[in-house]
Backbone bond lengths (Angstrom), bond angles and torsions (degrees), N, CA, C in turn:
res aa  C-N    CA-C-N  psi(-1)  N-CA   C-N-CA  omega(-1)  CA-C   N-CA-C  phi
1 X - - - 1.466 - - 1.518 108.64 -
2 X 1.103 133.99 146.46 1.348 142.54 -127.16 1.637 97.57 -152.68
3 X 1.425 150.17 157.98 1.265 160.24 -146.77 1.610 119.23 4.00
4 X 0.995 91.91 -16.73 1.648 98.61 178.00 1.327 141.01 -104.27
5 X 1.069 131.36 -111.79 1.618 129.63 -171.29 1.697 100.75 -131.20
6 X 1.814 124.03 105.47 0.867 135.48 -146.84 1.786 95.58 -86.70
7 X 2.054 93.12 169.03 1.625 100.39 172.16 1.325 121.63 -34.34
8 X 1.075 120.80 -178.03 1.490 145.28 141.89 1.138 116.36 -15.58
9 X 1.505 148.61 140.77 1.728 120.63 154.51 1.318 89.78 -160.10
10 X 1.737 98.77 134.53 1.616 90.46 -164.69 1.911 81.41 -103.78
11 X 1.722 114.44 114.61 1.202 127.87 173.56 1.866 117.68 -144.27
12 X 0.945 102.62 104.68 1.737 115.83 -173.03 1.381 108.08 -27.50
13 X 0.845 121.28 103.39 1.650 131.48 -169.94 1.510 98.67 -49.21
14 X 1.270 145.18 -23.77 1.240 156.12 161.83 1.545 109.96 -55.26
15 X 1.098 124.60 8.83 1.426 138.06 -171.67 1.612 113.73 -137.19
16 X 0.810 127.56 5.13 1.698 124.93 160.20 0.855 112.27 -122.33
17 X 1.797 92.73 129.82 2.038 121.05 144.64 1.366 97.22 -141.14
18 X 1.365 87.41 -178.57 1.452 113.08 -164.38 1.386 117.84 -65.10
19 X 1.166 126.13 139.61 1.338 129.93 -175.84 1.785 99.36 -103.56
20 X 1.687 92.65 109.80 1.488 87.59 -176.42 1.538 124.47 -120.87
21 X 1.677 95.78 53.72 1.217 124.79 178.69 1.604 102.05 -97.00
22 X 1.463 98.47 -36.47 1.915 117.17 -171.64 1.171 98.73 -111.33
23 X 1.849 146.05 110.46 0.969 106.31 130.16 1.649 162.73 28.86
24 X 0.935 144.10 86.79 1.678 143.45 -163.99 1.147 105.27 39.10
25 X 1.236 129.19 32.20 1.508 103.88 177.04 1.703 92.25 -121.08
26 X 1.442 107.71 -177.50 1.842 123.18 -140.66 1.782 107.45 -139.64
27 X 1.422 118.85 116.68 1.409 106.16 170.46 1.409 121.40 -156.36
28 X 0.954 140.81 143.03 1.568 132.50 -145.86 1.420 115.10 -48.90
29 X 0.904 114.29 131.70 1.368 124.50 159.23 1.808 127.20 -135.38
30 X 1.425 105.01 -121.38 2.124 117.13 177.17 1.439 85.39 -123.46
31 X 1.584 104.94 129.46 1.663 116.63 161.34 1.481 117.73 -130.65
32 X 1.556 109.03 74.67 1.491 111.09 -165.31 1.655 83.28 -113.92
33 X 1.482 120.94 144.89 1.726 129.20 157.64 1.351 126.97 -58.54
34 X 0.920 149.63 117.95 1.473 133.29 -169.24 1.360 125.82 -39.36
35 X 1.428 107.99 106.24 1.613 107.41 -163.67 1.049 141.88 77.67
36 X 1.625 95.76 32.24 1.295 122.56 171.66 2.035 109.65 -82.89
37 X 1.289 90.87 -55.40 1.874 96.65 167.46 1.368 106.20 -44.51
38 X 1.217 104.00 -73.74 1.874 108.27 -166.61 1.355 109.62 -53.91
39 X 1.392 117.10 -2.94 1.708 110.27 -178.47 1.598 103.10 -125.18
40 X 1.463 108.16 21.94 1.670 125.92 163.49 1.440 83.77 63.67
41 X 1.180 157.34 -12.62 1.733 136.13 164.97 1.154 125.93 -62.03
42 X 1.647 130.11 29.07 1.921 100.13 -170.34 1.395 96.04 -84.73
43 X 1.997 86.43 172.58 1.282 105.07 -155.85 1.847 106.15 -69.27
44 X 1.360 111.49 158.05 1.629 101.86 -179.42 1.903 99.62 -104.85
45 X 1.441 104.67 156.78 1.398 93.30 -172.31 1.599 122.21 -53.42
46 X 1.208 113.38 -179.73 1.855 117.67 171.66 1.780 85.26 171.26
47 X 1.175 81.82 151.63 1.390 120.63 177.85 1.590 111.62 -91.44
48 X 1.780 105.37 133.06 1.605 116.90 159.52 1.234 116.19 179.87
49 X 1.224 113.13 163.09 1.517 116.45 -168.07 1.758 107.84 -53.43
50 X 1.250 96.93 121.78 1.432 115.33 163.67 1.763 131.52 -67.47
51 X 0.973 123.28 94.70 1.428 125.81 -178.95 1.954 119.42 -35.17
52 X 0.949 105.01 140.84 1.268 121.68 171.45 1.511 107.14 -148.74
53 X 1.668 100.31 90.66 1.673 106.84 165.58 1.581 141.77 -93.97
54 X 1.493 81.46 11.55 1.670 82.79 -178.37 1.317 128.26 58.76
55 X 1.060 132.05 157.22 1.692 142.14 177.97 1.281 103.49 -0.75
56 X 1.253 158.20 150.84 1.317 160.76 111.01 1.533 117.94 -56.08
57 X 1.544 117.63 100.91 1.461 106.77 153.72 1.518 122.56 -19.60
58 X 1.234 119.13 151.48 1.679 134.24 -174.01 1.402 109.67 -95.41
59 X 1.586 119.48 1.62 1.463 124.26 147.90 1.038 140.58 -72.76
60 X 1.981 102.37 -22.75 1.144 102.69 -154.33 2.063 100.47 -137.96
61 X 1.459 94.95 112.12 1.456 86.32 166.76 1.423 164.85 -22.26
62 X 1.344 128.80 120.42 1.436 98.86 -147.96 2.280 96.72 -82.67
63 X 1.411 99.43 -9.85 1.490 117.88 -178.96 1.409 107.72 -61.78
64 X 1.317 110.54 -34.92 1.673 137.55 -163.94 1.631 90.57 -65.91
65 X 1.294 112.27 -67.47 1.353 126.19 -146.60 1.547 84.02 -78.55
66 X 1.064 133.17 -56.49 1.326 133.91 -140.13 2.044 96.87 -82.00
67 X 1.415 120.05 -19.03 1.546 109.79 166.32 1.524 102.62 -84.34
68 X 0.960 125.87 -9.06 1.839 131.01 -171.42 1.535 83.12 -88.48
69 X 1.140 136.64 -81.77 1.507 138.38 -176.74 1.488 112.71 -30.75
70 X 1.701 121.65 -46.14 0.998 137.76 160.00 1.915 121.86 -51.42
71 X 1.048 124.46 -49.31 1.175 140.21 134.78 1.610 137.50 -6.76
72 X 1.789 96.69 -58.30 1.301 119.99 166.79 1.401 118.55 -66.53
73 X 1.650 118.02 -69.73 1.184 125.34 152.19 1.364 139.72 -6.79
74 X 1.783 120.06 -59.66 0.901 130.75 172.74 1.851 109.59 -32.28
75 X 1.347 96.50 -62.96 1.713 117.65 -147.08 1.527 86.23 -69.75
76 X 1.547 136.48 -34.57 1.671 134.22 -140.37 1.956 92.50 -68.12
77 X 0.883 82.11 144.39 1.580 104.82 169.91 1.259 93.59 100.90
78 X 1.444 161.52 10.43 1.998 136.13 -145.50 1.738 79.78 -151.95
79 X 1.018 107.32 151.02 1.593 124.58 159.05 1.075 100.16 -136.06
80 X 1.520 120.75 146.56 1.676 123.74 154.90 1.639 102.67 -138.73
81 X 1.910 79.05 159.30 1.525 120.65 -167.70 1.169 106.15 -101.93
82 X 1.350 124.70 130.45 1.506 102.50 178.10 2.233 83.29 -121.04
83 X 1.227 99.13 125.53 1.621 116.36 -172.39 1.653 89.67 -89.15
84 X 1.512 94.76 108.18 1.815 112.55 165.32 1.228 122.57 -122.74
85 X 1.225 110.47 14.87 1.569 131.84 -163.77 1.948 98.78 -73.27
86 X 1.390 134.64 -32.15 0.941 125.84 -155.89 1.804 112.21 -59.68
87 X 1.286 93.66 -176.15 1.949 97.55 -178.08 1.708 103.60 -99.77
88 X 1.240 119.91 -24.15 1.403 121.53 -174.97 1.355 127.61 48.77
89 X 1.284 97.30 30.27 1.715 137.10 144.98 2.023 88.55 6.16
90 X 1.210 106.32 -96.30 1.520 103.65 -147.07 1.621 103.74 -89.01
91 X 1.453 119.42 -2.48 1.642 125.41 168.35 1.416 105.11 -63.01
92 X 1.993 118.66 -50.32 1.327 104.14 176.68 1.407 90.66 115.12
93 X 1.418 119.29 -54.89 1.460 105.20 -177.29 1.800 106.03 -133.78
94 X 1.074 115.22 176.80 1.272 111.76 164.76 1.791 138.39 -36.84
95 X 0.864 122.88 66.73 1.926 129.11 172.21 1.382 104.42 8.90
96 X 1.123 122.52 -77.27 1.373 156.55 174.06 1.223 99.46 3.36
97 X 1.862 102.62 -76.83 1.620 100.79 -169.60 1.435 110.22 -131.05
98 X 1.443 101.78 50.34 1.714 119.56 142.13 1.518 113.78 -65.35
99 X 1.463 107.71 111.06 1.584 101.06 173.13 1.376 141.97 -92.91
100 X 1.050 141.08 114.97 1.733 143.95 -120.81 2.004 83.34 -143.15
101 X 1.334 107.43 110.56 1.718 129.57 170.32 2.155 102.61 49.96
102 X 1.996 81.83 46.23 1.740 83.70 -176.26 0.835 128.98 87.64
103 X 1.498 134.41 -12.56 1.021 117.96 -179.47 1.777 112.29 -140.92
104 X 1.396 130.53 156.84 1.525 117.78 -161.29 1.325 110.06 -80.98
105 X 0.877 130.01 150.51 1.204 136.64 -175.35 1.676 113.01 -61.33
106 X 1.505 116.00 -25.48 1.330 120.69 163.72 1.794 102.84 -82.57
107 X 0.982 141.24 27.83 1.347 132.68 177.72 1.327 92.29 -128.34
108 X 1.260 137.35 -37.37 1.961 140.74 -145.16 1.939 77.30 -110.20
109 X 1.032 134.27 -26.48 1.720 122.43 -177.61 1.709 99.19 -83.08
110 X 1.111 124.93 -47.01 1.877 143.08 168.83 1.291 78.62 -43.41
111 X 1.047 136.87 -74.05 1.884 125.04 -130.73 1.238 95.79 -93.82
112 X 1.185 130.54 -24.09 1.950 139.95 -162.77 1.643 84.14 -88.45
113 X 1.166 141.94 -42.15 1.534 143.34 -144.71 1.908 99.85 -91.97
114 X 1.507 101.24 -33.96 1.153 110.63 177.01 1.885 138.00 -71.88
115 X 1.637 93.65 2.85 0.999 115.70 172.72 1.350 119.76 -65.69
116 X 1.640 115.78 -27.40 1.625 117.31 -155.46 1.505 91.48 -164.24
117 X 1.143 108.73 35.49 1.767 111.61 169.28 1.645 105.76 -162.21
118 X 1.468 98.11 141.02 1.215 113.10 169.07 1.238 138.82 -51.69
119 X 1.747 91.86 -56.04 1.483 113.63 -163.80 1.954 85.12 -127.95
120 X 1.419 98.70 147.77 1.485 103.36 173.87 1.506 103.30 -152.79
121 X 1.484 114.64 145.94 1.304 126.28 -147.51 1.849 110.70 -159.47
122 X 0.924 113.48 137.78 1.544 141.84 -146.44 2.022 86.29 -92.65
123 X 1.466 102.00 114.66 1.430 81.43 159.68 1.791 113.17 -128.86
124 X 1.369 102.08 120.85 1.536 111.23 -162.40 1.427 123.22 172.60
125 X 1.056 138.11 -133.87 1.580 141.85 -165.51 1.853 97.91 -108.21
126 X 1.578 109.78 112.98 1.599 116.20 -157.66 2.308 85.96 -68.78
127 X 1.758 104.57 -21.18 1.683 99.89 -137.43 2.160 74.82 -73.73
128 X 1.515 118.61 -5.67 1.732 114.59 -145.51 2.092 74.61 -97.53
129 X 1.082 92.70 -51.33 1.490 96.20 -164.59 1.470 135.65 -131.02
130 X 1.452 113.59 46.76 1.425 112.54 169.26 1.492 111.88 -107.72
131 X 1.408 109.68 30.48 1.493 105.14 145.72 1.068 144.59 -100.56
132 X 1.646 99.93 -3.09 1.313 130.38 -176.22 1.782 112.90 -101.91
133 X 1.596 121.39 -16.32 1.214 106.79 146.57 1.546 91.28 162.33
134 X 1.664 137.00 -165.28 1.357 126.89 167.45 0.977 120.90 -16.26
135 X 1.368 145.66 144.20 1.380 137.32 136.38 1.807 110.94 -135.10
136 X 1.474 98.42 139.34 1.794 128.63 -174.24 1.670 95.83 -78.77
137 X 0.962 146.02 143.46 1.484 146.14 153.34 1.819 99.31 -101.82
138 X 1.335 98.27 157.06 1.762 122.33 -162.28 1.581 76.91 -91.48
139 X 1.914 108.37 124.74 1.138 131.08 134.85 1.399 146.18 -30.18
140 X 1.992 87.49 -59.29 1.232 94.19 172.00 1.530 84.12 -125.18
141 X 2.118 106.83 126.07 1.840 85.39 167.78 0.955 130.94 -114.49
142 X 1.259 155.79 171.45 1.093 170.14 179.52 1.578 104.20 88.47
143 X 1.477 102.85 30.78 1.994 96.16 173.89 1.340 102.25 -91.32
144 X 1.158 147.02 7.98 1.645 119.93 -173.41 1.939 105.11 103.39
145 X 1.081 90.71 177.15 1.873 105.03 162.50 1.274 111.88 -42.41
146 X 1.246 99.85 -30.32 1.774 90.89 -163.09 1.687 102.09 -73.29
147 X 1.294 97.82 -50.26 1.408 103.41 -176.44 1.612 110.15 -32.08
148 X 1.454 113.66 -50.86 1.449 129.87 -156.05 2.081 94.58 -78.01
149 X 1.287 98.73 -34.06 1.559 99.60 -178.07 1.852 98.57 -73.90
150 X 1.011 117.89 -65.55 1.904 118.73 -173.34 1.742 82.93 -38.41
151 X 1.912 118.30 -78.82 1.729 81.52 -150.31 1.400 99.40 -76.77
152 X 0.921 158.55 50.32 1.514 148.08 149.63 1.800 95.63 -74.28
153 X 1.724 109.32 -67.26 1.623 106.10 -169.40 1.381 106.17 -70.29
154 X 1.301 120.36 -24.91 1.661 111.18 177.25 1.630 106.38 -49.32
155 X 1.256 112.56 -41.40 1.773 123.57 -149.75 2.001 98.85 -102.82
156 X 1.737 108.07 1.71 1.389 102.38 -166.55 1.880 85.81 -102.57
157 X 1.340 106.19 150.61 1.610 132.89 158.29 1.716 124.20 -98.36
158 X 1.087 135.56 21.37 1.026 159.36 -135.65 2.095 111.05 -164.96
159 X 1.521 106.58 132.16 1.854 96.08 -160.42 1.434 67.36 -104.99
160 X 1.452 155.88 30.87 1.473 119.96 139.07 1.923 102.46 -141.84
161 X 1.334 95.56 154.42 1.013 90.00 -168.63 2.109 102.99 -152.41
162 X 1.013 83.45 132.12 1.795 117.61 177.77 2.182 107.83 -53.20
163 X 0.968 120.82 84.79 1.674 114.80 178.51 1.458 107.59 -111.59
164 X 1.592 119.87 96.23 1.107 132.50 -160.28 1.840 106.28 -119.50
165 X 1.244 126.27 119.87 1.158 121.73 175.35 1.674 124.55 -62.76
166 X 1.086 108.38 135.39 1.926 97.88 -179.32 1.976 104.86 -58.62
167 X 0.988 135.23 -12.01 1.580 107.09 -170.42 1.582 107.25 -120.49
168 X 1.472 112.71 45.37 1.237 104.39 -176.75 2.013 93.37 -113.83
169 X 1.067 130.32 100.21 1.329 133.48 -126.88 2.185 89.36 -121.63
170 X 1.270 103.84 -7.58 1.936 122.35 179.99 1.013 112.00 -113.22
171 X 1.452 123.08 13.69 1.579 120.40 171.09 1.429 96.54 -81.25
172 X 1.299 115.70 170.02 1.739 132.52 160.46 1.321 104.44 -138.41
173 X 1.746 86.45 167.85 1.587 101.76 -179.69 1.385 121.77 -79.01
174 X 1.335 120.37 -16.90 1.758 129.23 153.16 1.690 104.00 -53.83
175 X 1.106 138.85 -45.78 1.229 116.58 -174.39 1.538 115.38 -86.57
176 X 1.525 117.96 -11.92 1.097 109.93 168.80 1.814 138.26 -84.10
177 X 1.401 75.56 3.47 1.845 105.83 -173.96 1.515 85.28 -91.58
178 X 1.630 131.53 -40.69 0.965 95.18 -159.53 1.501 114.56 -104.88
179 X 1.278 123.63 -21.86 1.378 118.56 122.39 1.183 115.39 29.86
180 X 1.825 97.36 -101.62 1.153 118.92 -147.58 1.814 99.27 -74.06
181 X 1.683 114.34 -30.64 1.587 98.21 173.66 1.892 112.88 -74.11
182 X 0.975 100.40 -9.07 1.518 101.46 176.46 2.058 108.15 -65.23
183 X 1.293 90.73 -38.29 1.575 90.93 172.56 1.592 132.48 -70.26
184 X 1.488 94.87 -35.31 1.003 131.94 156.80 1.900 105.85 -18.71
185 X 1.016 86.71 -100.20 1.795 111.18 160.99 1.261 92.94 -45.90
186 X 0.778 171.31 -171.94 1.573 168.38 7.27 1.641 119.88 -120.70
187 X 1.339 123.26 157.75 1.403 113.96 166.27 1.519 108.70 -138.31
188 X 1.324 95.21 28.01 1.681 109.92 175.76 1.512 105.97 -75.81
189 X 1.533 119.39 168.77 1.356 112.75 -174.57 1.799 91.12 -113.86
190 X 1.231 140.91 -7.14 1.099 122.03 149.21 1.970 109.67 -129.66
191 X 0.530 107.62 178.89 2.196 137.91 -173.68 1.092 90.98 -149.01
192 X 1.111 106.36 118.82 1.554 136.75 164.46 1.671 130.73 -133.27
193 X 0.930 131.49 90.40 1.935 132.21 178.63 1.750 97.48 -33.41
194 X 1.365 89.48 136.49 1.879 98.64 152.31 1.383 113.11 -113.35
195 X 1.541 114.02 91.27 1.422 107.82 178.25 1.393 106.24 -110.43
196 X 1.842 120.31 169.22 1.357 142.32 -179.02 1.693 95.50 16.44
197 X 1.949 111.21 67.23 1.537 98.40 152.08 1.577 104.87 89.69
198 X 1.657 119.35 -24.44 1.559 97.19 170.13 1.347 116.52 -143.36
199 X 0.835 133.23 -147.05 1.518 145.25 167.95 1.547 114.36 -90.93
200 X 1.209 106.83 139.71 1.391 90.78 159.30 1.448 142.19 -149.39
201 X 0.807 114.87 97.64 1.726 149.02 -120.63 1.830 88.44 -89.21
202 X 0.906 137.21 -32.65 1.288 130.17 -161.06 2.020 97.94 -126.68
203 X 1.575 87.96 54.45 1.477 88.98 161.57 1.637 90.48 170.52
204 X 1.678 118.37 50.64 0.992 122.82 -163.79 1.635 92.01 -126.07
205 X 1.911 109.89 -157.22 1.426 122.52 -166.87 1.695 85.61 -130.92
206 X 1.364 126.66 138.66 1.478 125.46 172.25 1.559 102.54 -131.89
207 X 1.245 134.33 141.24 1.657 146.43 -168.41 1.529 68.07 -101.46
208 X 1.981 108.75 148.81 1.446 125.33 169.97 1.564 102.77 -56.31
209 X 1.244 133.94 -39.53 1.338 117.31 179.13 1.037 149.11 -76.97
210 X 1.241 109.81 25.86 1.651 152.86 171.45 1.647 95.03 -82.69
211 X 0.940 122.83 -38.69 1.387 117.50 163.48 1.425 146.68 -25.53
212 X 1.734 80.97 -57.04 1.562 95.04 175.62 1.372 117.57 -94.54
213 X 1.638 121.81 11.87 1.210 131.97 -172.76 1.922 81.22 -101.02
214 X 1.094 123.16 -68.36 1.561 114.01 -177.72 1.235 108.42 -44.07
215 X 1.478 132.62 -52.84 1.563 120.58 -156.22 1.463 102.55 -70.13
216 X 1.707 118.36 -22.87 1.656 99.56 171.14 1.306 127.83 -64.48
217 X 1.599 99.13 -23.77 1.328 108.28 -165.02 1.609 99.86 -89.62
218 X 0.928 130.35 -50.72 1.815 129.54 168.53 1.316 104.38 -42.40
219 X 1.305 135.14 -29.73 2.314 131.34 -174.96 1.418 79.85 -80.30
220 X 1.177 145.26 -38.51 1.530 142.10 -160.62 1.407 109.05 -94.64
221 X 1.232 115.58 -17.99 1.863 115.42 161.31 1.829 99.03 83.82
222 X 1.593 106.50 20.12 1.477 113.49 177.34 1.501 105.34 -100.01
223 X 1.272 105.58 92.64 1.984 106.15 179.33 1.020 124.60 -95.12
224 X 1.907 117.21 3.91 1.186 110.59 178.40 1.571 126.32 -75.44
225 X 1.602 144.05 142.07 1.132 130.35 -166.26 1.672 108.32 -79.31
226 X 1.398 103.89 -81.41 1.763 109.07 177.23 1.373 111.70 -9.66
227 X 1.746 126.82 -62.10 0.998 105.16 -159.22 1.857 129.73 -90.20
228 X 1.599 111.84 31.55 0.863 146.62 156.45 1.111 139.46 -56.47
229 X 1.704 105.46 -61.48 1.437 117.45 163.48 1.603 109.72 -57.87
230 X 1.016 133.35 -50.85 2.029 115.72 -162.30 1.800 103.39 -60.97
231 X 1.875 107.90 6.33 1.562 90.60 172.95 1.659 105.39 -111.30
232 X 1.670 115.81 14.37 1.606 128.36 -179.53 1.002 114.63 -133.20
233 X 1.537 122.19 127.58 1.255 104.84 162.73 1.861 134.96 -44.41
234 X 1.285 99.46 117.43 1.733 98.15 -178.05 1.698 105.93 -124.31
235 X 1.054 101.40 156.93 1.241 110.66 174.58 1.220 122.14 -116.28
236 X 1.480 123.80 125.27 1.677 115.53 -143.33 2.022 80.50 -121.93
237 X 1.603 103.06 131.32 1.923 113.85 157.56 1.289 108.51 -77.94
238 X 1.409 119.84 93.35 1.137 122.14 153.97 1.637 119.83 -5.68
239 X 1.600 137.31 144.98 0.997 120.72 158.73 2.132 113.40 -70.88
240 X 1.663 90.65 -26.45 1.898 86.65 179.97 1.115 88.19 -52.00
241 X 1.176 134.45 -62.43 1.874 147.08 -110.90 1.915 84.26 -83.17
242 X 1.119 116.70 -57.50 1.461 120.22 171.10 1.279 140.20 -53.97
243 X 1.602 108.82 -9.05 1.094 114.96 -178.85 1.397 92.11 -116.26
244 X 1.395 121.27 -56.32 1.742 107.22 169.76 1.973 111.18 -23.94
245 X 1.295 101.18 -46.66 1.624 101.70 -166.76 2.287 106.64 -75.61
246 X 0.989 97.67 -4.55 1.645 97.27 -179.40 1.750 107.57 115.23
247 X 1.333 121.86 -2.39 1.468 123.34 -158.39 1.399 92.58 -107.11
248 X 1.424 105.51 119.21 1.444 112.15 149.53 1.594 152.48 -88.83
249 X 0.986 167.65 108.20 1.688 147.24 -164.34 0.785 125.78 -17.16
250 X 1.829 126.76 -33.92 1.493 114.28 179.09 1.652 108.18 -64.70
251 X 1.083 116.30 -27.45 1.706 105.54 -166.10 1.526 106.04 -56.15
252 X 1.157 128.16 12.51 1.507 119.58 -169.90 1.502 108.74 -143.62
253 X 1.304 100.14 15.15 1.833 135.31 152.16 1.575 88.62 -44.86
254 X 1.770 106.81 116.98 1.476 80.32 146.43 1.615 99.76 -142.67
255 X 1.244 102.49 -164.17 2.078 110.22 -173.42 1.399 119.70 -89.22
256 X 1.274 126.13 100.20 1.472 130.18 -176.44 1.642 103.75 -85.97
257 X 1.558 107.52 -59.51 1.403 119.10 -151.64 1.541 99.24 -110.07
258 X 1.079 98.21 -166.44 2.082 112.29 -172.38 1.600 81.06 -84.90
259 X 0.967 132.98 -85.34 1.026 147.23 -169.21 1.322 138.67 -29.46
260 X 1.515 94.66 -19.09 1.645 117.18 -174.03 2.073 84.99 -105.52
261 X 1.245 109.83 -17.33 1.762 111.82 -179.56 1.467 100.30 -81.82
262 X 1.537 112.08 -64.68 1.502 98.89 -176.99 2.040 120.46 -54.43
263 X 1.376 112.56 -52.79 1.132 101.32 150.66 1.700 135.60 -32.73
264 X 1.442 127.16 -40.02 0.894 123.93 170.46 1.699 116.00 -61.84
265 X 1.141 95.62 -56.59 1.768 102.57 171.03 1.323 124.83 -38.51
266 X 1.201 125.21 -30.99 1.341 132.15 -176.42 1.365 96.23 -78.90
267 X 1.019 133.08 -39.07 1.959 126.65 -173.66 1.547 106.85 -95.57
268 X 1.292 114.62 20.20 2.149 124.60 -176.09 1.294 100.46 -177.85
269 X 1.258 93.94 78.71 1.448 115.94 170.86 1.449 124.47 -66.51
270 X 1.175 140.21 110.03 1.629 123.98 176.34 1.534 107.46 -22.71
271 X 1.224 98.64 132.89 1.692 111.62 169.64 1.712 105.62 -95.61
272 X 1.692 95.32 137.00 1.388 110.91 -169.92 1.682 116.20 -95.77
């Protein structure tokens, strides 16, 4: 294939830059971020289609293109879910699009998810939110998270995948990087944080075959998550292990009540 976006190539994504013998064109090399070594994170290999862009216009950098390509890369292999499916029982109104420093809480979970995923996707009611981007509909509904986690991996193409609740509004994109390299390393079928006392299952990493461990458990009318894992291998972040790394418990603060919103507001102020 010829001007465009080439075959298959199975080459460790840890191995391209720019070949700047040719113009835009791409061939293995070191693909660590600046200070990724010195902060013991570089990237570990994975496989994905390798670019072939042909000539570069004389407007446009071949450095330009080649951190944008870099860019892409990062996210390949991860999908995330952002689970908005709930009733929001004691909020009063929908979670979703409570807005916390301007922006809804389903827009600031989209943009937070986009740190370390490619593709990101709505899992919940398509009629509440498919204007706002993908959305998965519940298989089985009215089960809980889980429901929203089974069709999230049923509907994901990708063996890891990002299941992040919309009202957790103190996460960052440093913890989702690391997260996601924690999975990385791993051959567990979920990564899960143990913060302030529990698990926490709905802001974790799930392999698609976590799937078929929920759909047994949904024919059996068992929707609870936690007690799932002691029959899979999982891999649990220490709360030490999280705080050694810079992560504290509040990041997994999230918004139940009015009260826990106006409080939130005071620490995410509308930006002017």
């Amino acid at each position: 294939m010829t001007g465009g976006w080439p075959i298959q190539a199975k080459l460790p994504r840890h191995q391209l830059i720019e070949q700047p013998s040719i113009p835009g064109q791409y061939r293995c090399g070191t693909l660590n971020p600046p200070g990724a070594l010195a902060a013991g994170r570089p990237h570990r290999p994975n496989y994905f289609p390798v670019a072939r862009v042909g000539t570069l216009a004389n407007s446009i950098s071949p450095l330009t293109v080649y951190h944008q390509r870099v860019n892409e890369v990062t996210g390949f292999g991860v999908t995330a879910f952002i689970l908005a499916g709930g009733k929001s029982t004691r909020m009063g109104r929908d979670k979703a699009f409570i807005e916390l420093g301007g922006q809804t809480l389903l827009a600031r979970a989209l943009n937070l998810s986009r740190a370390v995923a490619a593709e990101c996707s709505i899992a919940g009611d398509p009629g509440k939110f498919a204007a706002f981007g993908p959305v998965v509909e519940d298989i089985f509904p009215d089960c809980g998270p889980l429901g929203g986690i089974h069709a999230a991996l049923r509907n994901s193409h990708t063996e890891l995948n990002l299941i992040l609740a919309v009202d957790l509004p103190a996460l960052t994109p440093q913890f989702l990087e690391y997260l996601v390299a924690a999975a990385r390393k791993s051959t567990a079928l979920v990564i899960v944080p143990h913060a302030g006392g529990a698990l926490q299952p709905l802001c974790a990493i799930y392999r698609r075959e976590f799937a078929e461990v929920a759909e047994r458990a949904l024919r059996r009318r068992r929707n609870k998550i936690d007690v799932l894992f002691s029959e899979i291998e999982t891999r649990v972040l220490g709360e030490e292990e999280l705080l050694r790394a810079g992560f504290t418990p509040e990041i997994f603060h999230n918004l139940n009540t009015p009260e826990q919103w106006v409080e939130a507001g005071m620490k995410y102020p509308r930006k002017t």
